[in-house]
PDB file of N, CA, C and O in Angstrom:
ATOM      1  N   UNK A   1      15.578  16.499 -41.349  1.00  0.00           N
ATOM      2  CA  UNK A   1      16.391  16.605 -40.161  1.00  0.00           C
ATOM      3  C   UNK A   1      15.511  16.756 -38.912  1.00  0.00           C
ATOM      4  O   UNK A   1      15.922  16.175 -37.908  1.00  0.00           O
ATOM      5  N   UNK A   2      14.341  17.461 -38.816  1.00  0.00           N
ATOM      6  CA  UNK A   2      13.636  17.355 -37.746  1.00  0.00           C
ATOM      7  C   UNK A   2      12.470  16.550 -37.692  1.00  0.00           C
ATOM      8  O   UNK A   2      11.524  16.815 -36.951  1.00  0.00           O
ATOM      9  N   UNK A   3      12.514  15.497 -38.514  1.00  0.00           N
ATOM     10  CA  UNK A   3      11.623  14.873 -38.380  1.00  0.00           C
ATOM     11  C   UNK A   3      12.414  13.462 -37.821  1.00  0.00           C
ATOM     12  O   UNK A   3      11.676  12.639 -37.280  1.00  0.00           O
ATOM     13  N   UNK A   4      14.073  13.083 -37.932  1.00  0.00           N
ATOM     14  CA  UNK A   4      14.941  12.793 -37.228  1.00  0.00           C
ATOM     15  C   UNK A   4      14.822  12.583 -36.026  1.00  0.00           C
ATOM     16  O   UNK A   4      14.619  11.484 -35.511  1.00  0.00           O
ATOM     17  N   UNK A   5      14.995  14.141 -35.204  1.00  0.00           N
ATOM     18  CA  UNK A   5      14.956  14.916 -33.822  1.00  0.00           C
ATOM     19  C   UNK A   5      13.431  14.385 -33.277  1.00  0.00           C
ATOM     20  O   UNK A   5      13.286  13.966 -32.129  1.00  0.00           O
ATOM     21  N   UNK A   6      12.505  14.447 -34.094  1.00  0.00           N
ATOM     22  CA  UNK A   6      11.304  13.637 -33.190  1.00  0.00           C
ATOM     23  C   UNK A   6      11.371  12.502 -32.999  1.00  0.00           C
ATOM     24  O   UNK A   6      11.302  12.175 -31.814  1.00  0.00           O
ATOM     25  N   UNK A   7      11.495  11.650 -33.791  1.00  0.00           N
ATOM     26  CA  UNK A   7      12.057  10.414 -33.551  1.00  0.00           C
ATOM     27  C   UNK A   7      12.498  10.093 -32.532  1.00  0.00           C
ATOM     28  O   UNK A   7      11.925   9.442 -31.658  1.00  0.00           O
ATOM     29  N   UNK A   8      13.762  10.591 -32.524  1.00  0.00           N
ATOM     30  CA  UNK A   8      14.501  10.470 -31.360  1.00  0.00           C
ATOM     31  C   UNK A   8      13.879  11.040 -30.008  1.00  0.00           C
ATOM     32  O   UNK A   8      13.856  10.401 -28.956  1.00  0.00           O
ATOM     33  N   UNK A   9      13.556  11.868 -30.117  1.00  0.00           N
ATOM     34  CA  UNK A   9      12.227  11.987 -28.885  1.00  0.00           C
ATOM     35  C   UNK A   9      11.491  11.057 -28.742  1.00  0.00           C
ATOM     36  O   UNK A   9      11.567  10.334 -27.749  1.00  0.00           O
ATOM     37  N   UNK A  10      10.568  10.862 -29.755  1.00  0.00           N
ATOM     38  CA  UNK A  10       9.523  10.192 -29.251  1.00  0.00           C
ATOM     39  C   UNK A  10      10.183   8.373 -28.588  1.00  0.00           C
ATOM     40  O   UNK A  10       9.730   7.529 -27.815  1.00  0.00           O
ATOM     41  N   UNK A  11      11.176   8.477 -29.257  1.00  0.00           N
ATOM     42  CA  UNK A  11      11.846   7.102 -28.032  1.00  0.00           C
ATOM     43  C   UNK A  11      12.108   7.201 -26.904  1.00  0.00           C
ATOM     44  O   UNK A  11      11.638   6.384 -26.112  1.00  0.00           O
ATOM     45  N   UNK A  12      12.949   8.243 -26.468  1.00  0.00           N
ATOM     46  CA  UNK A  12      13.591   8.444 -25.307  1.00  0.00           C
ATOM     47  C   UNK A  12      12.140   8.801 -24.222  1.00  0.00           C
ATOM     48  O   UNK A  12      11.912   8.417 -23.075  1.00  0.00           O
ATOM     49  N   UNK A  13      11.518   9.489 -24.940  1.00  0.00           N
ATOM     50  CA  UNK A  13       9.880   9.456 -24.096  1.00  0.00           C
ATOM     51  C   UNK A  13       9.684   8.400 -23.592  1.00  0.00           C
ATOM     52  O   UNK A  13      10.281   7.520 -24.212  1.00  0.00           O
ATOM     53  N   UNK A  14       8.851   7.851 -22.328  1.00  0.00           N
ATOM     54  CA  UNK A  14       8.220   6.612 -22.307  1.00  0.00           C
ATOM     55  C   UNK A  14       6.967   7.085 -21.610  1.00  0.00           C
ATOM     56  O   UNK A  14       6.899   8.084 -20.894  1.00  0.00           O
ATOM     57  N   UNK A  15       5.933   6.212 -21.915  1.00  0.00           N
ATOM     58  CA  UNK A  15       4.698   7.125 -21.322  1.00  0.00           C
ATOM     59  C   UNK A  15       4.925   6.644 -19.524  1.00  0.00           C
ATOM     60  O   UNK A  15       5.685   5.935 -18.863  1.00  0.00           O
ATOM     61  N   UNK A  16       3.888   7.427 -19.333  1.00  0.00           N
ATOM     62  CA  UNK A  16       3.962   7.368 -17.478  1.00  0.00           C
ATOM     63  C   UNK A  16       3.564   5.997 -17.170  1.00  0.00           C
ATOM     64  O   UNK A  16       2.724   5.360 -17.806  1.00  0.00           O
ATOM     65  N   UNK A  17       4.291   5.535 -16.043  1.00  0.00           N
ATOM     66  CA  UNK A  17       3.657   4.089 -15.516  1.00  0.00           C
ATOM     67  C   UNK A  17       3.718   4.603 -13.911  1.00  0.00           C
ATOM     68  O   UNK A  17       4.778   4.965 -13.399  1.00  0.00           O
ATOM     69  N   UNK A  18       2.608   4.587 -13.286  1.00  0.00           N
ATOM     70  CA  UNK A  18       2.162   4.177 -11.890  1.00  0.00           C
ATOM     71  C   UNK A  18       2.975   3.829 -10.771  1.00  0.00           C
ATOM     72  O   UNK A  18       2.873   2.623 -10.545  1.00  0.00           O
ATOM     73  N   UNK A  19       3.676   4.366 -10.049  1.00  0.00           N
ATOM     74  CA  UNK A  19       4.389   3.294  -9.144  1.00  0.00           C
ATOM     75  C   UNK A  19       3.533   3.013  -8.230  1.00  0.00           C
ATOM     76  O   UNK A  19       3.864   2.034  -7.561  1.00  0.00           O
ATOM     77  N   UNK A  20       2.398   3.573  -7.894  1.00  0.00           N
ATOM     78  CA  UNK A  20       1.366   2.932  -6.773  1.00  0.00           C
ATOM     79  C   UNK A  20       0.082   2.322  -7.540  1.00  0.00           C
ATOM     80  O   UNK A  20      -0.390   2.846  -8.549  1.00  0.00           O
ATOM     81  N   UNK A  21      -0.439   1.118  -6.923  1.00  0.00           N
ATOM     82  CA  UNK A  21      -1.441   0.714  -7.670  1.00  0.00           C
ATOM     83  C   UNK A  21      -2.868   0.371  -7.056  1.00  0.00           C
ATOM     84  O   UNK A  21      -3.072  -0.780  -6.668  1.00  0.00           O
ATOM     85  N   UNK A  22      -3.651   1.135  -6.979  1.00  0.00           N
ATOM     86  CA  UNK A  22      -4.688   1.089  -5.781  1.00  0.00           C
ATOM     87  C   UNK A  22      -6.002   0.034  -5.878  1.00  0.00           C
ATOM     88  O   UNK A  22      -6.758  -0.043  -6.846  1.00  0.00           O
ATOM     89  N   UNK A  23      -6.077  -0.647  -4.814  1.00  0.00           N
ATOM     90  CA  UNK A  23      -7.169  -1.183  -5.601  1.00  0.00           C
ATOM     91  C   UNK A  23      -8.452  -0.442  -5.801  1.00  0.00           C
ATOM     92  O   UNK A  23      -8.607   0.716  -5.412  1.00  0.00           O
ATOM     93  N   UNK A  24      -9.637  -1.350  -6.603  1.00  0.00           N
ATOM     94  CA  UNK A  24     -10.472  -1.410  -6.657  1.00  0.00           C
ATOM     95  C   UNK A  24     -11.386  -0.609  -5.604  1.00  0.00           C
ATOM     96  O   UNK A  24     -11.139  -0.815  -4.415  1.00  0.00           O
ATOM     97  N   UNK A  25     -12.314   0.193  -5.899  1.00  0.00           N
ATOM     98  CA  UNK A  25     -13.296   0.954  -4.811  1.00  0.00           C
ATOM     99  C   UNK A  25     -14.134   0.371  -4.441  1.00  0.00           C
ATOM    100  O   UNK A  25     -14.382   0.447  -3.237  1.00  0.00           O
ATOM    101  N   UNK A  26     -15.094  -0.617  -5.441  1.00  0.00           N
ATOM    102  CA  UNK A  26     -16.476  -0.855  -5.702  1.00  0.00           C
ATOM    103  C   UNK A  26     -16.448  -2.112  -6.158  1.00  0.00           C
ATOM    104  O   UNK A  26     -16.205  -2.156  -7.364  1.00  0.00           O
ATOM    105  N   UNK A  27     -16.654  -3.475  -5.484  1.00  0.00           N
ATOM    106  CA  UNK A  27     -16.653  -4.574  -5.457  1.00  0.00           C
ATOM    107  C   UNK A  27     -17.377  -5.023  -7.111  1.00  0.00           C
ATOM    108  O   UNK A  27     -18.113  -4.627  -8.015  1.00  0.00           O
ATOM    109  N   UNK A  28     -16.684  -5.918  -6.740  1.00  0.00           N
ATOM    110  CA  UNK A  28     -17.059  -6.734  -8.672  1.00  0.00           C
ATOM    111  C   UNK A  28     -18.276  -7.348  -8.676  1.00  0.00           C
ATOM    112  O   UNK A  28     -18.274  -8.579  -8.645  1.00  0.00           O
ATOM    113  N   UNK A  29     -19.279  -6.784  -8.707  1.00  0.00           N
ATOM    114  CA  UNK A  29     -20.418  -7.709  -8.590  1.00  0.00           C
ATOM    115  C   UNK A  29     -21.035  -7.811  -9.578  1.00  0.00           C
ATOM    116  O   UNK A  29     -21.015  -6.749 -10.201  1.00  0.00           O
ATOM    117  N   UNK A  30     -21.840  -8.913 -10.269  1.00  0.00           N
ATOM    118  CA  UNK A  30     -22.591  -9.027 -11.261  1.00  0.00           C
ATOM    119  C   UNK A  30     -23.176  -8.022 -11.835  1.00  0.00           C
ATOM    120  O   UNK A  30     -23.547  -7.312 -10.900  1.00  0.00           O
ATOM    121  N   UNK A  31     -23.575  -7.389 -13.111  1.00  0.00           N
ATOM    122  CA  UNK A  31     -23.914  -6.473 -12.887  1.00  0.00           C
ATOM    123  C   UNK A  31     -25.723  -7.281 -13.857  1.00  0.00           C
ATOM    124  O   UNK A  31     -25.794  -8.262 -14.596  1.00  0.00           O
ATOM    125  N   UNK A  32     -26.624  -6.523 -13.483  1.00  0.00           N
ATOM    126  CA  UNK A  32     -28.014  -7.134 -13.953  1.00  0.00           C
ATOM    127  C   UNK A  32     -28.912  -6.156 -15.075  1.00  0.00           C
ATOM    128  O   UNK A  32     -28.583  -4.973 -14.987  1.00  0.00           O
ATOM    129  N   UNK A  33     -29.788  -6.382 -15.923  1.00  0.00           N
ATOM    130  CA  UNK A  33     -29.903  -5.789 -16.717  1.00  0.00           C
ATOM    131  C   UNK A  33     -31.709  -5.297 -16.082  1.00  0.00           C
ATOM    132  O   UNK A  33     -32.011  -4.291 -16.725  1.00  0.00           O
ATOM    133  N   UNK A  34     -32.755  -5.633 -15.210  1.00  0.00           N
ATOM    134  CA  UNK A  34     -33.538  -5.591 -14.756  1.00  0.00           C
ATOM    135  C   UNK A  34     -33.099  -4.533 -13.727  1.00  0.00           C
ATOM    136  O   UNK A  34     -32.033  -4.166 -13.233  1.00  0.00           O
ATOM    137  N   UNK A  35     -34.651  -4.147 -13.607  1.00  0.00           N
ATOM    138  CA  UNK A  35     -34.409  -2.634 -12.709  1.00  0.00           C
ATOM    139  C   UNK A  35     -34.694  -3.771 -11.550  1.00  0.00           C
ATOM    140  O   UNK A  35     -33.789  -3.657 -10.723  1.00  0.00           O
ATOM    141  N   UNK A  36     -35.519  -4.728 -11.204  1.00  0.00           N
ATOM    142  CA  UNK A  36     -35.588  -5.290  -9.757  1.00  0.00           C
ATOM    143  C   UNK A  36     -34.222  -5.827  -9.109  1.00  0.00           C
ATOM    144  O   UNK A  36     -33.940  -5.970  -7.919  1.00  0.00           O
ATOM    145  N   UNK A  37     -33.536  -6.054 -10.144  1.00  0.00           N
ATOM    146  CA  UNK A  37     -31.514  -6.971  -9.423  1.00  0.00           C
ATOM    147  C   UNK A  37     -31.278  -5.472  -9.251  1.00  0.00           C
ATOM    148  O   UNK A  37     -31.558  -5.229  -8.077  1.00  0.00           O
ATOM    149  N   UNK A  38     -31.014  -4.700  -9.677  1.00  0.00           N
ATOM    150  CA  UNK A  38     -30.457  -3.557  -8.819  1.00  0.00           C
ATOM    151  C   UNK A  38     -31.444  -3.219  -8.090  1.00  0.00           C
ATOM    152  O   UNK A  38     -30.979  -3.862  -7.149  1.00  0.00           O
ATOM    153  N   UNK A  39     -32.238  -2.862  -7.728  1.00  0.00           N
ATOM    154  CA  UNK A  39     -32.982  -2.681  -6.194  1.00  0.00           C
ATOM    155  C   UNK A  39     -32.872  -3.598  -5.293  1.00  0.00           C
ATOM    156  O   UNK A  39     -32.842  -3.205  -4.127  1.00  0.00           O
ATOM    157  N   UNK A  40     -32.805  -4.663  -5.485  1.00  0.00           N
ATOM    158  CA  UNK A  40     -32.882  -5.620  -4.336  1.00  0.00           C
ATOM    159  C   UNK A  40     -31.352  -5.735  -4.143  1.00  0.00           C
ATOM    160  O   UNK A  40     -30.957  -6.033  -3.016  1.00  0.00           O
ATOM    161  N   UNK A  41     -30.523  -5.546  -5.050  1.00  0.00           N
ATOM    162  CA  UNK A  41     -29.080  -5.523  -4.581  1.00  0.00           C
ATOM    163  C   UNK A  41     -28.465  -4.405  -4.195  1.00  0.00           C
ATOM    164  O   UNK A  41     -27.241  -4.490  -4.098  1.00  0.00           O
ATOM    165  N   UNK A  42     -29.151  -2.999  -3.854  1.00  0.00           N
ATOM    166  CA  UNK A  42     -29.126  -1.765  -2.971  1.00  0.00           C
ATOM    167  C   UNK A  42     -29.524  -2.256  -2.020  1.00  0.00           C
ATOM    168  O   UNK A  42     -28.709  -2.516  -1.135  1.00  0.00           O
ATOM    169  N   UNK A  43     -30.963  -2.583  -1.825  1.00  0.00           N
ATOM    170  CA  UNK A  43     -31.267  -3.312  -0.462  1.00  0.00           C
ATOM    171  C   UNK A  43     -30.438  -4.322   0.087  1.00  0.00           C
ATOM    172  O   UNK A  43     -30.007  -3.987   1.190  1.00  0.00           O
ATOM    173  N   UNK A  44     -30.075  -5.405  -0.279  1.00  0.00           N
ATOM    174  CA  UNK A  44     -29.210  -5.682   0.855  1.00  0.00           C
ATOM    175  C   UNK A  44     -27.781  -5.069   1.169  1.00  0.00           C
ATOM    176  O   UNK A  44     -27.282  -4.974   2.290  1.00  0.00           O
ATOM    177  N   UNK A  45     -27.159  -4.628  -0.161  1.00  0.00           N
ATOM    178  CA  UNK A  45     -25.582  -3.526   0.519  1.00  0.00           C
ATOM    179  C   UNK A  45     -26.048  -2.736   1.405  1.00  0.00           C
ATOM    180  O   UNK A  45     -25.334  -2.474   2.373  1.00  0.00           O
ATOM    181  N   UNK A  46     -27.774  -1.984   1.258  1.00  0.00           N
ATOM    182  CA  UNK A  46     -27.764  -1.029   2.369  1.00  0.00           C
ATOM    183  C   UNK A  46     -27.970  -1.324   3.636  1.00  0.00           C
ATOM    184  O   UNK A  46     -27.840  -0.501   4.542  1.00  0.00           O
ATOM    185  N   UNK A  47     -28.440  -2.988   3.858  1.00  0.00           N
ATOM    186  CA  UNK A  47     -28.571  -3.647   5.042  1.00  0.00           C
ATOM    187  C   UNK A  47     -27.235  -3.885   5.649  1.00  0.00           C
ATOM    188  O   UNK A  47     -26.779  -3.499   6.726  1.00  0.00           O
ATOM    189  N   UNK A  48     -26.505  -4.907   4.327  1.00  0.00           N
ATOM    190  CA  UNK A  48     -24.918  -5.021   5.135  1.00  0.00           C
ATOM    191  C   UNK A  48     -24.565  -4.040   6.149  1.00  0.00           C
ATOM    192  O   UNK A  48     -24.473  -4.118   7.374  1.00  0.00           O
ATOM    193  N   UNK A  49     -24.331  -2.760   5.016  1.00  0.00           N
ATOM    194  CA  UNK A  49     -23.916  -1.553   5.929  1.00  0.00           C
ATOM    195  C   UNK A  49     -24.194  -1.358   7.331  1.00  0.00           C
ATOM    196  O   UNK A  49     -23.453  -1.449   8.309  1.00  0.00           O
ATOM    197  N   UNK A  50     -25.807  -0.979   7.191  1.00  0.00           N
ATOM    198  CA  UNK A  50     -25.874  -1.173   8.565  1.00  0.00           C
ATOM    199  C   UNK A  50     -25.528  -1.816   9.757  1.00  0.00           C
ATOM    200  O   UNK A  50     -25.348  -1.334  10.876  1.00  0.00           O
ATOM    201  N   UNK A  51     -25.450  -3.148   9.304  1.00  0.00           N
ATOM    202  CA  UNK A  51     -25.048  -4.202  10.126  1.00  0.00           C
ATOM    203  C   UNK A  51     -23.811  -4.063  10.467  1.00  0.00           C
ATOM    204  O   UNK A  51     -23.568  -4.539  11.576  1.00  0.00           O
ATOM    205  N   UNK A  52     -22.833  -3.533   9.868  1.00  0.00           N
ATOM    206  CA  UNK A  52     -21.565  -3.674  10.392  1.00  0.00           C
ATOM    207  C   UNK A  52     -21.641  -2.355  11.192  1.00  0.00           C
ATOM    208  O   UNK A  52     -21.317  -2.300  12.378  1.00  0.00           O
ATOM    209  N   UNK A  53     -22.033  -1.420  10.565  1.00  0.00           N
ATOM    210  CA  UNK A  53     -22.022   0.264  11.434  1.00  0.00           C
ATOM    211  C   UNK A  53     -22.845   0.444  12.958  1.00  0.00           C
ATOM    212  O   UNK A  53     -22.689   1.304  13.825  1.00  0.00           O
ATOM    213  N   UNK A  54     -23.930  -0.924  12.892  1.00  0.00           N
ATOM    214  CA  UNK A  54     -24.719  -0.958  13.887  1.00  0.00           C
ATOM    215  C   UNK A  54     -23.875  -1.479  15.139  1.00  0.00           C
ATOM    216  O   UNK A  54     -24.162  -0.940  16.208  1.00  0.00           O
ATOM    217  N   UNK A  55     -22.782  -2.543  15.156  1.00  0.00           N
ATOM    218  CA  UNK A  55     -22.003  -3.464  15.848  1.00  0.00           C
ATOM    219  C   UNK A  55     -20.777  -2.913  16.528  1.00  0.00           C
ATOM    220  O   UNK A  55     -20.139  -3.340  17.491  1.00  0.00           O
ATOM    221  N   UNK A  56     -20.599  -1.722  15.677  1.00  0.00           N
ATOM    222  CA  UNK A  56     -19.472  -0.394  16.728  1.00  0.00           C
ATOM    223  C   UNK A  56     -20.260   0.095  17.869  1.00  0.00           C
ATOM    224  O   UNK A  56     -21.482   0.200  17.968  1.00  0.00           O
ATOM    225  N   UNK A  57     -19.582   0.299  18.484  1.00  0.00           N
ATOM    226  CA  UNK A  57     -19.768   1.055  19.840  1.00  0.00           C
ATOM    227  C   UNK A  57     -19.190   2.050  19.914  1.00  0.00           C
ATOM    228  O   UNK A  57     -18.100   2.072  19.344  1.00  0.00           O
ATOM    229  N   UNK A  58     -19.648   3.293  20.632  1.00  0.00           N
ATOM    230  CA  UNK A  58     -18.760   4.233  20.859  1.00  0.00           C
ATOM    231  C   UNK A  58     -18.664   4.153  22.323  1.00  0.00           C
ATOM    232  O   UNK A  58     -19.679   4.051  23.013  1.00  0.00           O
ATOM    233  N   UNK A  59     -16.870   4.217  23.079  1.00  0.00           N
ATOM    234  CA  UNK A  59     -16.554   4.650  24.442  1.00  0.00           C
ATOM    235  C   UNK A  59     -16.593   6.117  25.216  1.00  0.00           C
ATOM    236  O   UNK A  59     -16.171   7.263  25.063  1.00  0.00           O
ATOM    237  N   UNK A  60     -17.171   5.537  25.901  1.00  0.00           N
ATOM    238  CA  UNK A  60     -17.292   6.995  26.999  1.00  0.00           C
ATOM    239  C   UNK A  60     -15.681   7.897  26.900  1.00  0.00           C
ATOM    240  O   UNK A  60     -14.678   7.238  26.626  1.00  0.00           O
ATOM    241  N   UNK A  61     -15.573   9.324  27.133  1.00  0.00           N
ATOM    242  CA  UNK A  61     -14.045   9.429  27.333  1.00  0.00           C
ATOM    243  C   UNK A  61     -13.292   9.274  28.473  1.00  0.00           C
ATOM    244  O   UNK A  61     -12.085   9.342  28.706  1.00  0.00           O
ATOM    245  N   UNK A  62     -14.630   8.968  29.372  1.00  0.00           N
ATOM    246  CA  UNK A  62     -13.963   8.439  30.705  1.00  0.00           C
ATOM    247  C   UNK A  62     -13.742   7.153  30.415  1.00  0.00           C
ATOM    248  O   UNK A  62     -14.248   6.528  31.347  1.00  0.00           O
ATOM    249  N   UNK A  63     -13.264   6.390  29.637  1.00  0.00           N
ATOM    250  CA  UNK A  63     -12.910   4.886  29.249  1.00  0.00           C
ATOM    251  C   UNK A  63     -11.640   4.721  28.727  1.00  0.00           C
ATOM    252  O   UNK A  63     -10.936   3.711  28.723  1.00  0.00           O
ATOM    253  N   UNK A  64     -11.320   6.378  28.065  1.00  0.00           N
ATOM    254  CA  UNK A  64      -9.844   6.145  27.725  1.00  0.00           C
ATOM    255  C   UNK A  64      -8.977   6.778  28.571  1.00  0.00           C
ATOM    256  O   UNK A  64      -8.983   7.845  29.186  1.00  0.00           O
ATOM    257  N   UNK A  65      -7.922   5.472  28.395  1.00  0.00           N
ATOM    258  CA  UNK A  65      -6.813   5.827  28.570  1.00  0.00           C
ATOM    259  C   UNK A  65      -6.100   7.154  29.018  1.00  0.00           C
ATOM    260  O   UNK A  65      -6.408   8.093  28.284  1.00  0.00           O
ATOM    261  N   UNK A  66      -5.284   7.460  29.963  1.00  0.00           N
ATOM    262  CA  UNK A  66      -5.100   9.148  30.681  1.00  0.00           C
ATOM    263  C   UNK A  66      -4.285   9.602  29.699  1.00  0.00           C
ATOM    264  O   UNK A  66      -4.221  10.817  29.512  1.00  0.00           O
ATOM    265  N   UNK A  67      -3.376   8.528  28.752  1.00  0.00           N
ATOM    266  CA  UNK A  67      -2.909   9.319  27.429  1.00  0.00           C
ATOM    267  C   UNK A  67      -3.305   9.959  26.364  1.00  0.00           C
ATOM    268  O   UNK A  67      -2.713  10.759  25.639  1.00  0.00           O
ATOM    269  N   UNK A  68      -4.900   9.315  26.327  1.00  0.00           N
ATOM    270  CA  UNK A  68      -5.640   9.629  24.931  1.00  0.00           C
ATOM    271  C   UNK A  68      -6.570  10.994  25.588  1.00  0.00           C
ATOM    272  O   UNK A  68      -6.525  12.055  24.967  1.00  0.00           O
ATOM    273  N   UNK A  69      -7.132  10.926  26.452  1.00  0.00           N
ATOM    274  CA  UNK A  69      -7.857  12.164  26.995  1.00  0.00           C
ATOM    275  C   UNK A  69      -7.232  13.561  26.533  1.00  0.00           C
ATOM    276  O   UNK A  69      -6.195  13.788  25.909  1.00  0.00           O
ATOM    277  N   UNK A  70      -8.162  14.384  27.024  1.00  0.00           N
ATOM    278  CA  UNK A  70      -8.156  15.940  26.846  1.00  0.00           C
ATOM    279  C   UNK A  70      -7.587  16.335  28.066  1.00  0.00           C
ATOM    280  O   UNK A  70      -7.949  16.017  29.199  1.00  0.00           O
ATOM    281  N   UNK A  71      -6.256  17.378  27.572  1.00  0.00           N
ATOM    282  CA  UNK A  71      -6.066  18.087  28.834  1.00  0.00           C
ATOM    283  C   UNK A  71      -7.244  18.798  28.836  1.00  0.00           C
ATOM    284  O   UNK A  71      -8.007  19.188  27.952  1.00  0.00           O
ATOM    285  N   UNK A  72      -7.205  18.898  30.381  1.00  0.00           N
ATOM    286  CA  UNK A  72      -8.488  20.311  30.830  1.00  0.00           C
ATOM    287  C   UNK A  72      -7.966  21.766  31.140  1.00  0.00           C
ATOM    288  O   UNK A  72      -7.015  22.221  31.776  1.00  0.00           O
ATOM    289  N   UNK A  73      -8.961  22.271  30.444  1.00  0.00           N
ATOM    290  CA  UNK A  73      -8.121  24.095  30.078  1.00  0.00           C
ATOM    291  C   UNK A  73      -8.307  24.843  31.416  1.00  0.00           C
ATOM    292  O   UNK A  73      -9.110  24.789  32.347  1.00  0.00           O
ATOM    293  N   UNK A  74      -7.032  25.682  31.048  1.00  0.00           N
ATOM    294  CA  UNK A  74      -6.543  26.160  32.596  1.00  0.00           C
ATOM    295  C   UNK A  74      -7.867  27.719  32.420  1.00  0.00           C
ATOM    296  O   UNK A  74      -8.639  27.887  31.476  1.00  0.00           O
ATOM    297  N   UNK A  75      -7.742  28.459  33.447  1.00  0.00           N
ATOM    298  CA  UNK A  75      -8.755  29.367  33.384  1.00  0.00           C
ATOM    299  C   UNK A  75      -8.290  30.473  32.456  1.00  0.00           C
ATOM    300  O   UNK A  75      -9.092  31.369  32.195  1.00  0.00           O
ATOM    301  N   UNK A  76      -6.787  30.502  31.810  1.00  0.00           N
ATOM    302  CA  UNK A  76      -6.228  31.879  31.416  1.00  0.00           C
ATOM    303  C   UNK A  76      -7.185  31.070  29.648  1.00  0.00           C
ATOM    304  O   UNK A  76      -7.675  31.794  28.782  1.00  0.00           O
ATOM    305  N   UNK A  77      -7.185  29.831  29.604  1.00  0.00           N
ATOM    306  CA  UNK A  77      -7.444  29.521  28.167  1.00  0.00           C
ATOM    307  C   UNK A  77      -8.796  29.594  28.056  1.00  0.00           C
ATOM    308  O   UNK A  77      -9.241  29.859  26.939  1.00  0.00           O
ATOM    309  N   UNK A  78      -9.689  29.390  29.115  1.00  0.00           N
ATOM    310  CA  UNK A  78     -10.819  29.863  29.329  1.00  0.00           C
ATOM    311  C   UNK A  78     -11.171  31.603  28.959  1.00  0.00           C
ATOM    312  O   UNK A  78     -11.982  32.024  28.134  1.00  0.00           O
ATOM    313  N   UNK A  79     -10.727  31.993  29.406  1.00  0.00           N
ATOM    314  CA  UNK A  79     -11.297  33.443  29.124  1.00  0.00           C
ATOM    315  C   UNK A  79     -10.373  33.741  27.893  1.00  0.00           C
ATOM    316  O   UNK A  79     -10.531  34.931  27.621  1.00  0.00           O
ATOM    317  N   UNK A  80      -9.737  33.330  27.284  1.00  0.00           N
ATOM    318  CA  UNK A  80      -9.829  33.782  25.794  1.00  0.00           C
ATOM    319  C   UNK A  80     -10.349  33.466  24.917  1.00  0.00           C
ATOM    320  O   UNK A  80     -10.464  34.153  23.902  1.00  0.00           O
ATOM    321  N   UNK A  81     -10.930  32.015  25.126  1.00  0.00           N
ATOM    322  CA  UNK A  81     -12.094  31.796  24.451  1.00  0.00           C
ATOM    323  C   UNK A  81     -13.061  32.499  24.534  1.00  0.00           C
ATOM    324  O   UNK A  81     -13.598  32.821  23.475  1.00  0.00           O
ATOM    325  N   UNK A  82     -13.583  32.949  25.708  1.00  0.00           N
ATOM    326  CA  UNK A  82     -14.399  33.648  26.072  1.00  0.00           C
ATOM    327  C   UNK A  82     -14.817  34.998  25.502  1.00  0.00           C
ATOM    328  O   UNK A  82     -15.917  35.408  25.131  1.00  0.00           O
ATOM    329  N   UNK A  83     -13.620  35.565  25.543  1.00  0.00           N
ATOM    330  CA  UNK A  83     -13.469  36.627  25.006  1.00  0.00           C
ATOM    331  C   UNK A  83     -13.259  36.961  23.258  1.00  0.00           C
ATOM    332  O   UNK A  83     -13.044  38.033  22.693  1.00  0.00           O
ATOM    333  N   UNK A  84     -13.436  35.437  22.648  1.00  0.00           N
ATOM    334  CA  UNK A  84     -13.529  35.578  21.282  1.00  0.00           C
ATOM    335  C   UNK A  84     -12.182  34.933  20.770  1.00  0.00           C
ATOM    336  O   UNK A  84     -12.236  34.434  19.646  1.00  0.00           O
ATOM    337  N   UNK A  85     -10.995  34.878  21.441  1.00  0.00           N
ATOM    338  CA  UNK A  85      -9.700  34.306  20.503  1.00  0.00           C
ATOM    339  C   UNK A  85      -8.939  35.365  21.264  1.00  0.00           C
ATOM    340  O   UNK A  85      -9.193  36.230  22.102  1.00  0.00           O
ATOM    341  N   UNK A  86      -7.407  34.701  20.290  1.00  0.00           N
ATOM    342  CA  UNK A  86      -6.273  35.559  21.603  1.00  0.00           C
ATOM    343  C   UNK A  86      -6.281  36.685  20.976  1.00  0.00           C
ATOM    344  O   UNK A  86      -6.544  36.204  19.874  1.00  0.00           O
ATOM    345  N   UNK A  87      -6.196  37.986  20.745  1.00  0.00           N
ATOM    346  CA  UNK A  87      -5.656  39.118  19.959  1.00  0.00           C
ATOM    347  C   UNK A  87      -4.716  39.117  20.013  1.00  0.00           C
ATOM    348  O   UNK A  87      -4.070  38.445  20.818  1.00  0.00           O
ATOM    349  N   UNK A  88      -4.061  40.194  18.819  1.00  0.00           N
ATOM    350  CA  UNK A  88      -2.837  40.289  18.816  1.00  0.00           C
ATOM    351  C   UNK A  88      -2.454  41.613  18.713  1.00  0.00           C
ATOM    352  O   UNK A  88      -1.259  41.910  18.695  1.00  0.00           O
TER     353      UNK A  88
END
């Protein structure tokens, strides 16, 4: 009789399925059995990199936009910094 009752469990179970499916992290690349294909293929991913990280710019904040800026702190927010944080 309870070997029945599992049964019937173990159907009504279904294992977990994914509703999100993410890709891939780490590009499919050949993989090589020589220690020189992986060094020389660090060397150039570590060049890519650069190359794309080199080609950003960063903007002044006087460049953005009066929406994206920092309000500027009034003097009461000033001296509580000053003074360490607000107490309470």
């Amino acid at each position: 009789m309870a070997a029945a009752a599992v049964k019937t469990v173990l159907k009504t179970v279904k294992p977990h399925v994914p509703l999100i499916k993410f890709p891939a992290r780490t590009p499919n690349l050949p993989q090589s059995n020589t220690f020189e294909g992986s060094v020389s293929k660090a060397e150039s991913k570590s060049n890519s990199t650069k190359s794309l990280t080199s080609n950003r710019k960063a903007i002044d904040s006087a460049q953005l936009p009066f929406k994206y800026r920092r309000k500027p702190l009034t003097d009461e927010e000033i001296e509580i910094i000053e003074k360490g944080g607000l107490l309470k």
